[in-house]
Backbone bond lengths (Angstrom), bond angles and torsions (degrees), N, CA, C in turn:
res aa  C-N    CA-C-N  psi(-1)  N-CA   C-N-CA  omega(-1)  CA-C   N-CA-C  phi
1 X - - - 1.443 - - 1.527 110.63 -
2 X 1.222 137.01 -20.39 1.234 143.14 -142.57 1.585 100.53 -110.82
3 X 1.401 108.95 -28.71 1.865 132.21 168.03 1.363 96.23 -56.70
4 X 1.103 108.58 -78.96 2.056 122.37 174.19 1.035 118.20 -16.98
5 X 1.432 110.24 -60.05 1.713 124.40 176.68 1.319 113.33 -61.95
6 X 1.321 125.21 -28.98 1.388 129.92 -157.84 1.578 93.51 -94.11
7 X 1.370 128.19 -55.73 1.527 115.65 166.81 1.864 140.20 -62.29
8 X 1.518 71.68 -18.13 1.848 93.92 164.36 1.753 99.71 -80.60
9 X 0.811 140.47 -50.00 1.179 135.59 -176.06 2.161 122.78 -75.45
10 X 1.687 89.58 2.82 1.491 117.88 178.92 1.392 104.95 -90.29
11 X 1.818 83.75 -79.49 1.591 90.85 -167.56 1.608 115.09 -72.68
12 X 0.993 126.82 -1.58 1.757 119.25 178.03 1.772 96.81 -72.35
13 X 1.601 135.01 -72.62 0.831 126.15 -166.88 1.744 120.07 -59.53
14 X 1.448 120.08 -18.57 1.110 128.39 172.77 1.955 104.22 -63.24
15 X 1.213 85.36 -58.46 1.681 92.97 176.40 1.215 130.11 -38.15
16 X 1.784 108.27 -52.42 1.002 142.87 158.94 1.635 111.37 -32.53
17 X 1.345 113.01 -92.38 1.422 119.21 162.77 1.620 118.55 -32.86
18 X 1.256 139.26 -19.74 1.456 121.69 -152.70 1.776 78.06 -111.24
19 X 1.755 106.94 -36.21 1.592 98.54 177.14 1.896 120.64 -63.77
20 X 1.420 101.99 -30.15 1.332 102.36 173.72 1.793 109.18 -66.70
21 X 1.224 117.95 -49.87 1.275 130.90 -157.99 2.064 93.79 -57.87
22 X 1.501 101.89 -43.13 1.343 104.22 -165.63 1.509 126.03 -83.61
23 X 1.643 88.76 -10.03 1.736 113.92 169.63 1.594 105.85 -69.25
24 X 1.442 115.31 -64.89 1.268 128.28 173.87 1.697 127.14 -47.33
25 X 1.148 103.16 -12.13 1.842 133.72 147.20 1.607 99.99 -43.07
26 X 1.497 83.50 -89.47 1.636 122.22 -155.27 2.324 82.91 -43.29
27 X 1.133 95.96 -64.51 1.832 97.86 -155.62 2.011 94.69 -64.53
28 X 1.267 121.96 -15.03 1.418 134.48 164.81 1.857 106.32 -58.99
29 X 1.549 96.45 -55.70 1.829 87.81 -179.89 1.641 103.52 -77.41
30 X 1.570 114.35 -25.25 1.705 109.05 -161.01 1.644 92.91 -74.82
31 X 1.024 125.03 -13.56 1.759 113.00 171.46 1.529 119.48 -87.09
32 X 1.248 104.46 -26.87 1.679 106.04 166.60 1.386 99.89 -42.13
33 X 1.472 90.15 -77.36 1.239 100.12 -146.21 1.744 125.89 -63.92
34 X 1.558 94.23 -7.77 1.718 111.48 158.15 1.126 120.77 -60.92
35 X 1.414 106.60 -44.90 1.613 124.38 175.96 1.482 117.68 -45.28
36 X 1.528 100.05 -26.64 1.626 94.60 -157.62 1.730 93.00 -106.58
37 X 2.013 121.29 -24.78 1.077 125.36 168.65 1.929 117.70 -52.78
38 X 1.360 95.54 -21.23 1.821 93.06 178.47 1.723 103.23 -121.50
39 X 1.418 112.91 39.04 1.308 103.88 176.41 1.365 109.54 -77.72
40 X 1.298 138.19 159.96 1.362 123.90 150.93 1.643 105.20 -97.08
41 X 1.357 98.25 142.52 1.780 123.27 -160.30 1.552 113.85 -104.75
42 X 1.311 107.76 -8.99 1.528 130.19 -148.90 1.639 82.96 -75.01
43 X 1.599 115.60 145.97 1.442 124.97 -177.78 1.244 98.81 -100.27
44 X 1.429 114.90 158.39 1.577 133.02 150.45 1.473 107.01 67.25
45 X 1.257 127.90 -139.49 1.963 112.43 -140.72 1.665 92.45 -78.42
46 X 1.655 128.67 7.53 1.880 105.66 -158.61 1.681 83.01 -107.84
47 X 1.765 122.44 17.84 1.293 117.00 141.63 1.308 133.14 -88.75
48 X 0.901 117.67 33.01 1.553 114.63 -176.01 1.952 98.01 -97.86
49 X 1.061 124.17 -32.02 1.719 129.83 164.59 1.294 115.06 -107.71
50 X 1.114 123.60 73.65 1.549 109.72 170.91 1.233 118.93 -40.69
51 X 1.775 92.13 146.57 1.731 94.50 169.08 1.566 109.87 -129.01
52 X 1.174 124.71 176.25 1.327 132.64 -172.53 1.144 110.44 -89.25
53 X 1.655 122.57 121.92 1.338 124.53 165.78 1.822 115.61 -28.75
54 X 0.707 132.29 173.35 1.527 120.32 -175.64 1.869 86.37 -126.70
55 X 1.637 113.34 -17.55 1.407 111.25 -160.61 1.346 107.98 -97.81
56 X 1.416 116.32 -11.07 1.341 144.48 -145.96 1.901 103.10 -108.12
57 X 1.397 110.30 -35.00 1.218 124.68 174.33 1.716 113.35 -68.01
58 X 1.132 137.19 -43.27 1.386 135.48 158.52 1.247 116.94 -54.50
59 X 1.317 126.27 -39.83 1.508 136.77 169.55 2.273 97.84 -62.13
60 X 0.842 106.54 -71.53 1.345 79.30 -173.91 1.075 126.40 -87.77
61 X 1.262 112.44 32.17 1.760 134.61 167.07 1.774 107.44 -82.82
62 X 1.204 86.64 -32.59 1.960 102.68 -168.54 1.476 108.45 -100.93
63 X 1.499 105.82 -23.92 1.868 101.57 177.32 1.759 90.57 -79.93
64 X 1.056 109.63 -44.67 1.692 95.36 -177.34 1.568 115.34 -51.87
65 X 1.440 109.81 -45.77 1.469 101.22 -161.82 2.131 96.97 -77.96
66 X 1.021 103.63 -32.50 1.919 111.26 177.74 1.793 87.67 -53.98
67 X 1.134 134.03 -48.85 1.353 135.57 -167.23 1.713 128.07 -63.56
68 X 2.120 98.36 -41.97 1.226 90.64 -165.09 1.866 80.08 -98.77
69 X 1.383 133.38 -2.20 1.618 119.83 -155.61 1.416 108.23 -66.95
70 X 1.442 134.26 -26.35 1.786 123.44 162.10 1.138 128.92 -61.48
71 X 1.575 99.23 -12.28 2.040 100.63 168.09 1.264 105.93 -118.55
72 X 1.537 138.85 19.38 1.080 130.57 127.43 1.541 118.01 -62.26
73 X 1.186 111.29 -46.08 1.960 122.18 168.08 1.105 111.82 -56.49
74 X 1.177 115.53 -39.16 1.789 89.79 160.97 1.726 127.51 -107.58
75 X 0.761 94.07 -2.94 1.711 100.08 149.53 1.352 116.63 -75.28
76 X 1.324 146.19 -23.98 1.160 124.62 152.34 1.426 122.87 -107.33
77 X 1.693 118.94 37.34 1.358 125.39 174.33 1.733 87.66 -115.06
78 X 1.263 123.46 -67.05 1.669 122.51 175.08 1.353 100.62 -98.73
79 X 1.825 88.86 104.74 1.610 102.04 163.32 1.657 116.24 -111.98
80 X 1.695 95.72 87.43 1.629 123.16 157.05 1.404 136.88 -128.14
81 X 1.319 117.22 173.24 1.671 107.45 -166.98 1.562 93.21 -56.65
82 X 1.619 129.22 -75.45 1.398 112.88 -167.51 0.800 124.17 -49.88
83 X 1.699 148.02 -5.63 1.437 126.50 177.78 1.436 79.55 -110.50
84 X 1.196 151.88 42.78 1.312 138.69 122.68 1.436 111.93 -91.58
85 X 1.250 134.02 -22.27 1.112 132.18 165.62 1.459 126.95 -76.86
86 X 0.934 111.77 -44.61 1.654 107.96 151.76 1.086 114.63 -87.51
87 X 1.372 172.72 21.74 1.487 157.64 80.70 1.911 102.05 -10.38
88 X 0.814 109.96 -57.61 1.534 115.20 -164.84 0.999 125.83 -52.82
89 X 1.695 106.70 -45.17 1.247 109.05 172.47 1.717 119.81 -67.33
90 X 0.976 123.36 -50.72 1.279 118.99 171.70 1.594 129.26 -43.74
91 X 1.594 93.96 -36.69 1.854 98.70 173.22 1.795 109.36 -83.18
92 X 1.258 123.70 -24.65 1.321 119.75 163.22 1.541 99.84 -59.21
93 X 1.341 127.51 -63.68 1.445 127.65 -156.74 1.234 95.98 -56.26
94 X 1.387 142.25 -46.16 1.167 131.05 -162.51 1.467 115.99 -79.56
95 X 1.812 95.85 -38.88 1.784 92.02 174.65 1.677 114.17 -60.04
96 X 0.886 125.95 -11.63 2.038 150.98 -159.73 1.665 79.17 -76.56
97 X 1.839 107.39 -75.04 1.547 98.66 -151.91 1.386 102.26 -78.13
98 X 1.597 146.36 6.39 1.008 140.33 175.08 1.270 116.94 -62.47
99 X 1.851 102.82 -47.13 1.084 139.37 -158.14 1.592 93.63 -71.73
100 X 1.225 129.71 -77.76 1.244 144.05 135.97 1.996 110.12 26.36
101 X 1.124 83.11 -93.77 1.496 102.46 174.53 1.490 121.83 -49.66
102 X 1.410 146.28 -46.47 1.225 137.82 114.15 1.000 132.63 -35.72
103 X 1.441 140.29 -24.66 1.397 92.06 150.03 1.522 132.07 -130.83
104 X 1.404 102.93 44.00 1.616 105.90 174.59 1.918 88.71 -137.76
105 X 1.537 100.50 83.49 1.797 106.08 173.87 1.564 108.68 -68.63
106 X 1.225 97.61 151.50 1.420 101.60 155.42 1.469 136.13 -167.73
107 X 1.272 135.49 149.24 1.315 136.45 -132.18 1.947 110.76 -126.55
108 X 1.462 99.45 146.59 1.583 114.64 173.45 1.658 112.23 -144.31
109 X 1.025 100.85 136.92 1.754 100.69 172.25 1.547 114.13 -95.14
110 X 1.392 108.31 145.50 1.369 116.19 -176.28 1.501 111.18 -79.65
C-alpha cells in the first residue's frame, strides 16, 4: 500500500503540471486568436492608426474568462494561500493580455 501512495503522490503533480503546461497552450492560441478578433481590417490610408474592432472586444472578453474559469474552480474548491498563489498568477496574466490587446490595436488588410 505504501508503493501506491508513493506513485499517487508522483503522478498527480506530474499530471498536474503537464495539465497546466497544456492549458497555457490552449490560452497561447486563445490570444492569437483575440488578436486577430480586435484587429482593425480597414484598407488603405484609415491604417495608419489602428483601431479596435468594436466586435472583436467581447470575443476577447470571453476567451479570457473561457481561459482563466478552471482556476477560478479551483480557487473555490481549495481555499488556501497556495492555490491563491498559483490561481493568481494566471488570472493576472490573463487580465495583463486583455489589457494589452485593447489597448495597443493593430491592423492588416485582406
Amino acid at each position: 500500500m505504501g508503493g501506491k501512495l508513493s506513485i499517487v503522490r508522483v503522478v498527480g503533480p506530474v499530471l498536474g503540471a503537464l495539465a497546466f503546461a497544456g492549458w497555457a497552450a490552449v490560452g497561447a492560441y486563445l490570444f492569437v486568436l483575440a488578436n486577430f478578433a480586435t484587429a482593425d481590417t480597414r484598407c488603405g490610408e484609415f491604417t495608419r492608426t489602428p483601431r479596435i474592432d468594436a466586435e472583436g472586444v467581447s470575443w476577447v472578453l470571453g476567451y479570457g474568462l473561457v481561459w482563466i474559469a478552471p482556476f477560478l474552480v479551483l480557487l473555490l474548491i481549495f481555499r488556501n494561500r497556495l492555490t491563491l498563489i498559483l490561481t493568481g498568477i494566471p488570472i493576472v496574466v490573463a487580465a495583463v493580455a486583455v489589457v494589452f490587446l485593447l489597448t495597443h490595436p493593430w491592423s492588416f488588410c485582406f
